[in-house]
N, C-alpha and C positions, 0 to 999 in steps of 0.2 A: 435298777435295771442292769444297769453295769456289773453286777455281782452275778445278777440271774445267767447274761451272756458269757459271762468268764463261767459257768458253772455247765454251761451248754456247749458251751465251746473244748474243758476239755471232757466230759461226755462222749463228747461224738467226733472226739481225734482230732481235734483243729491243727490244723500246718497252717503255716503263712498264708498269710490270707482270706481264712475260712472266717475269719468275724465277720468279715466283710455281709455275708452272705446269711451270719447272725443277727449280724443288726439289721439285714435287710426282713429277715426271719420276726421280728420287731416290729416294724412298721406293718406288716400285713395282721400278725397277730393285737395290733392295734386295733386294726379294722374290724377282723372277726367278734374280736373280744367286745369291740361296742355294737353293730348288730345285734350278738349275743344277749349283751344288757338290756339295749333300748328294745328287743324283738322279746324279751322275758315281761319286762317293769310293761311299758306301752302295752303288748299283745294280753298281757294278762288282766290289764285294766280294760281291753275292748273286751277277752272273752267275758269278764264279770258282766259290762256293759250290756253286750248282745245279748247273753245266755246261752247252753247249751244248742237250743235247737237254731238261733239264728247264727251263731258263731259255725255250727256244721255247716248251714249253707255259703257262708263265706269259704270256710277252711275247702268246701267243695269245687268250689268254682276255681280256687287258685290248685288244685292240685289235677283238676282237669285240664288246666290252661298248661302245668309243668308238663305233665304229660307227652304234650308235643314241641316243646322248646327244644329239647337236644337235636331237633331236626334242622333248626338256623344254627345250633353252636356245631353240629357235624363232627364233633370230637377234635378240631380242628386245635386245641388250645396247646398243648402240649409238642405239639408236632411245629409249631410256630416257634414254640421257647429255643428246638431242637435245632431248627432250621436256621434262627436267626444266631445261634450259640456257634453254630459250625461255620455260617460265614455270614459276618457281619454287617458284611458289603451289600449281600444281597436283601437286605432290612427293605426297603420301599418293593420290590414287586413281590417277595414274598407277602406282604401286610395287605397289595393291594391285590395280590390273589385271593387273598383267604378272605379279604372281605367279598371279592364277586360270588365265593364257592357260598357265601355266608347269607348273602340276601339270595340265592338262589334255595338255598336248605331254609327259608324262610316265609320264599310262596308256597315252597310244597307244605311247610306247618301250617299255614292258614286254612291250605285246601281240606287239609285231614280236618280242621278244627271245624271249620263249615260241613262237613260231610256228617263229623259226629253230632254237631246240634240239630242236623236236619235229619237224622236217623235215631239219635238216642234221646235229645232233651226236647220232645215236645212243649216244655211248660215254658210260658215267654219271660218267666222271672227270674229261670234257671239259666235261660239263653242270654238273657241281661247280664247277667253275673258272669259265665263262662268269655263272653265278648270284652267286657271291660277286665277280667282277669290275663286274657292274654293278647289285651293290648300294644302292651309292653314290647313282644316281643322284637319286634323291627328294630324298633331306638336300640337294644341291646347289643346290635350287629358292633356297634361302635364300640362295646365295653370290651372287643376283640385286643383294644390299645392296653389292658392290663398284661397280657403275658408277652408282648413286647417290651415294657415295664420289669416284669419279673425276667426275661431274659438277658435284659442288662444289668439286673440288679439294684434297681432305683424302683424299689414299690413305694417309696416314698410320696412318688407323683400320681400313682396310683390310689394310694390311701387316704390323702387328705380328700380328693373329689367323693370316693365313697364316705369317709365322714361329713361333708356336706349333706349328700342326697340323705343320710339316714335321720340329720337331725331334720331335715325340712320336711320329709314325708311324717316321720313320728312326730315332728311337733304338729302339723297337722293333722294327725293322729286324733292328739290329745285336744287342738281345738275343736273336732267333730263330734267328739263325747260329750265336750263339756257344753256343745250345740243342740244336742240332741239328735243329730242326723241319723240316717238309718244306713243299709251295708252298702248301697250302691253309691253314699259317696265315700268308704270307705276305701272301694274298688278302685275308683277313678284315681286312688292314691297311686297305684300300680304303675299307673301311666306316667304321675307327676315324680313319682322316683325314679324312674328309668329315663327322664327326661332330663330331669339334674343331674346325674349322675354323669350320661353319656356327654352330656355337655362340656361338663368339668373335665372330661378326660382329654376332650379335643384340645380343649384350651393347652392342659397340662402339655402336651404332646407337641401345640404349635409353640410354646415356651422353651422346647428344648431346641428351635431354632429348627424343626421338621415341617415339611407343608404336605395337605394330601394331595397336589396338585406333583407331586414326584414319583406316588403310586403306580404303578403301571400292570396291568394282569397281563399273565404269561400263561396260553394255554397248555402247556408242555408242562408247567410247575404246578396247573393247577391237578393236573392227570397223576402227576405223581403225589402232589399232596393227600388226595382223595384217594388214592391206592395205600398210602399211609397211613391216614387217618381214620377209614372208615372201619377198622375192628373197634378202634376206639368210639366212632360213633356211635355204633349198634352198643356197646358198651354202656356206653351212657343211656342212649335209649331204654337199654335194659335195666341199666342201675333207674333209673326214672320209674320205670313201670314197677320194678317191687320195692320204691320207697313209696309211691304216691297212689296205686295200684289197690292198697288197700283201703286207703279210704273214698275212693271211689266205687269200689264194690261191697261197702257199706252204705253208702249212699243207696244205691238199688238193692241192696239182701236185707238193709234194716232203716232207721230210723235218723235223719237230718243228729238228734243229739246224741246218736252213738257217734257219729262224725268226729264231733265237737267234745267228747269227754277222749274218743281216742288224738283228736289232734294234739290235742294240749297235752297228752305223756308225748306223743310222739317229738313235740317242739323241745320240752325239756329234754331228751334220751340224745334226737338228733343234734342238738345243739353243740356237744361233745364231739363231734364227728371235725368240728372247723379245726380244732389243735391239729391230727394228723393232716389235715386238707393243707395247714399254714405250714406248716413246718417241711414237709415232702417238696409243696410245691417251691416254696424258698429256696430248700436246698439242694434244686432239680439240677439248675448250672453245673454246682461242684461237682456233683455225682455224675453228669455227662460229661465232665472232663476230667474225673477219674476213667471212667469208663473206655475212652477215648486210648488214654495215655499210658493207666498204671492199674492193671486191674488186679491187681495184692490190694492198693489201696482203696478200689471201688468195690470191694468186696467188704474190707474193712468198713468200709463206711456206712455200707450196706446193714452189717450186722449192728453197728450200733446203733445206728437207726432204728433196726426192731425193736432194741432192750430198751431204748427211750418212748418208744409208743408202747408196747407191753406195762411197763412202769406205770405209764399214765392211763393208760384204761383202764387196766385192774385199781388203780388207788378211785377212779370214776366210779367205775361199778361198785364197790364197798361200801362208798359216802352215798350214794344215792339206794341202794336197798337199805341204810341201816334208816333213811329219813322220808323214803318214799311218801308215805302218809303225810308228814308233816309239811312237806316240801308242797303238795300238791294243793295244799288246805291253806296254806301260805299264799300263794302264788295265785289260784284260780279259785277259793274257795270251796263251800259246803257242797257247790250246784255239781263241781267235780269230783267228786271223791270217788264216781266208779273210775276213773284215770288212774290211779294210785297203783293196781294190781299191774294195769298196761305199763307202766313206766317201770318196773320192778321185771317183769319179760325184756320189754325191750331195749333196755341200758344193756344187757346181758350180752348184743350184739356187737358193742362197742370195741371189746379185744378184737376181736375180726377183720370189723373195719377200719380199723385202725392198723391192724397188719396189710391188710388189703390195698392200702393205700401207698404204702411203701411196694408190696408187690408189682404192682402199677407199676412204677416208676423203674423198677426193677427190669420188669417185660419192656417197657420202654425205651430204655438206656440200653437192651440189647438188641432192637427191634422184632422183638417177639411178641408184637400188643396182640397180636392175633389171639392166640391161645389165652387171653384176660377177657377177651372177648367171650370165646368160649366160655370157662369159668362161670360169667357173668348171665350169660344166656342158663345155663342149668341154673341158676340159682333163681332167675326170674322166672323162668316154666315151673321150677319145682313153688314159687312161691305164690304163683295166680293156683294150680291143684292145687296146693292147703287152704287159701282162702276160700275158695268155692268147696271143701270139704270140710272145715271149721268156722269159718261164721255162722253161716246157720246153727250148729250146734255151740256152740261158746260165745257168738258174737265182738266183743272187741278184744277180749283176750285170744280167743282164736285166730285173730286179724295177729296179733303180736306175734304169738306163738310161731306162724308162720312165717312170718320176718326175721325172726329170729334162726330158725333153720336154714331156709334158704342163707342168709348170709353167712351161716356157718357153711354152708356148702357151696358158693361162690367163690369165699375170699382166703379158705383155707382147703377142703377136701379134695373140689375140685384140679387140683393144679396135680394131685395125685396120678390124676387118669391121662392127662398129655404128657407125653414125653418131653419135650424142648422146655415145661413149666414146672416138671417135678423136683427140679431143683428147689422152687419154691419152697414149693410142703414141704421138706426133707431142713432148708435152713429156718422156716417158720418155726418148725419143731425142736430145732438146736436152740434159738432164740427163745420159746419159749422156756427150755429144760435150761439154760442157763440162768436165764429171768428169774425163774420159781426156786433155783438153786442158791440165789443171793450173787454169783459170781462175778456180772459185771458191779456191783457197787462196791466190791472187795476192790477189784480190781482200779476202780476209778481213786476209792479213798486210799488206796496204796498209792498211786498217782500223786495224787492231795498231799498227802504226807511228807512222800522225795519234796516235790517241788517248793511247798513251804520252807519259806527261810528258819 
């Protein structure tokens, strides 16, 4: 590991101090990385378990329940990092603002969630499953203490409470299989992980000698939080509705185990997505206090950034089209094999989103989240018209197909058409002409080279 951070560290220009914020880059990539595992080995043992047609109705119910989750998270997480980065003093009513704005974004998710089972899911075993899928959501208010965590730089307190919740839900997991239980107590899992989880965090949080009894809301911080926040909301809302968007309108255009063969590419493809989510979000600090101080340097940092998620999506995409088949036959077996075509579309996304994520932080660190926002909305309009104009005629590859486009036109084209964002597209494209040209590894192993004794 110590090799791996000295090899990231000078990658991506480290000055005094930046390990810091590598090894912090470490401990979240921990976390991801075991999800990753135990959500592959476990989930692929439930979909063999279920089968196709009862794993769609599960895979159904939690992606109806995501649906309206970003409405408690309110895009609020970034703007937290930002706020408490800039002044640290004001840590307790910033924390206990964004919790009031948080359980308020979380009666209106219920209201919506109720509206749509009393309008769209007639059937009471669908409604069973949608209710116990976004359970969850409330207790989550508290998982708001991670990007406090990652503000200071100690995801470490972060990471172990998420390693707890993931072995106790998956070990449970794995006790209800081997019980023979059916989906509805697999749902109820929902609740028992977001219950451990949130728990541990408090704990973690009261250990650093913090109490929530110091919290205080300020309605003046909250006005301006939620004037901050909310392009990132709708954002999220948006990025939510064309990751999860499809397989709910499979659900109504086709058949419970079209669900279920496209969930399972889509878990393996999206899986990929947590390396640029760790790594941005880790190194969100440094890059707003470049950005602050020394913007030669936050540009520098910027750009290396890209060549580092460029890198790693393209070596993604390559291992996974040359294995598709086998990976899926592996993993999910025989019952999935129509998955294999889906995951071979939709890994293709991953450069994208992987720049896309850097973008983000980008718009962020200059307070320009508006226009990401934007971006984000075209790509989610353009990506409900292709599924309602390719499912029917393709069915799960049409569902990818369309994913695939839109987030080519979210997290790169788009940035085209706003002015304040086209900086993006224009350094996206240097980044990538660099990338493909071998430049930055020239440049790094010349690096290598000097510095070796």
């Amino acid at each position: 590991m110590a090799k791996l951070l000295d090899s990231l560290s000078r990658l991506a220009g480290a000055e005094s101090g930046f390990q810091r914020y590598l090894v912090n880059t470490s401990w979240l990539m921990t976390g991801r990385g075991a999800q990753i595992l135990l959500g592959l080995v476990v989930g692929a043992w439930l979909s063999r378990y279920l089968g196709p047609d009862r794993y769609g109705g599960y895979a159904f119910a939690l992606s109806f329940a995501t649906l309206f989750a970003p409405l408690a998270n309110l895009g609020l997480g970034q703007i937290i990092v930002r706020e408490i980065v800039k002044d640290p003093l004001q840590r307790d009513t910033v924390l206990g603002t964004a919790m009031g704005i948080r359980l308020i974004g979380t009666g209106v998710a219920y209201s919506l969630i109720a509206l749509g089972l009393l309008f769209f899911l007639p059937d009471p075993e669908t409604r069973l499953a949608v209710v116990l899928a976004s359970s969850a959501i409330v207790l989550r208010s508290f998982q708001m203490l991670i990007y406090y965590f990652q503000a200071v730089v100690k995801s470490r307190q972060s990471t172990i409470p998420h390693l707890v919740s993931l072995l106790v839900s998956n070990g449970l997991k794995v006790l209800f299989i081997l019980q023979g239980l059916d989906v509805v107590a697999f749902l109820w899992l929902v609740l028992v992980d977001a219950a451990v989880y949130s728990s541990l965090l408090v704990l973690a949080y009261n250990r650093q000698g913090l109490n929530f009894s110091d919290w205080s809301f300020d309605r003046e911080l909250a006005i301006r939080l939620v004037k901050k926040s909310w392009p990132l909301m709708f954002s999220l809302i948006l990025f939510t509705i064309y990751m999860q968007i499809d397989q709910v309108m499979l659900k109504f255009l086709g058949e419970n185990k079209e669900v279920g063969w496209y969930n399972a590419a889509v878990r393996l493809s999206t899986a990929t997505y947590a390396i640029p989510f760790v790594l941005t979000n880790s190194l969100f600090p440094a890059i707003l206090s470049a950005a602050k101080s020394n913007k030669p340097l936050f540009h520098q940092r910027m750009t290396r950034l890209y060549h580092l998620l460029i890198y790693t999506s393209i070596a993604l995409i390559l291992l996974t089209w040359s294995f598709a088949d086998g990976i899926i036959q592996l993993i999910f077996g025989t019952a999935y094999a129509p998955a294999a075509p889906v995951l071979t579309i939709h890994v293709a996304a991953a450069l994208f989103v992987f720049m896309g994520h850097a973008a983000e932080k980008w718009l962020i660190a200059e307070d320009k989240q508006y226009y990401f926002m934007l971006s984000v909305l075209a790509g989610a309009l353009l990506n409900v018209l292709l599924n309602l104009w390719l499912i029917p005629i393709h069915g799960i590859t049409g569902a990818a197909w369309a994913t695939l486009l839109a987030q080519v036109l979210s997290y790169h084209v788009a940035h085209l058409f706003f002015g304040p964002s086209r900086k993006v597209f224009f350094i996206q494209n240097l980044a990538l002409l660099q990338a493909c040209s071998g430049w930055p590894l020239w440049q790094y192993l010349k690096h290598r080279r000097r510095s070796d004794p």
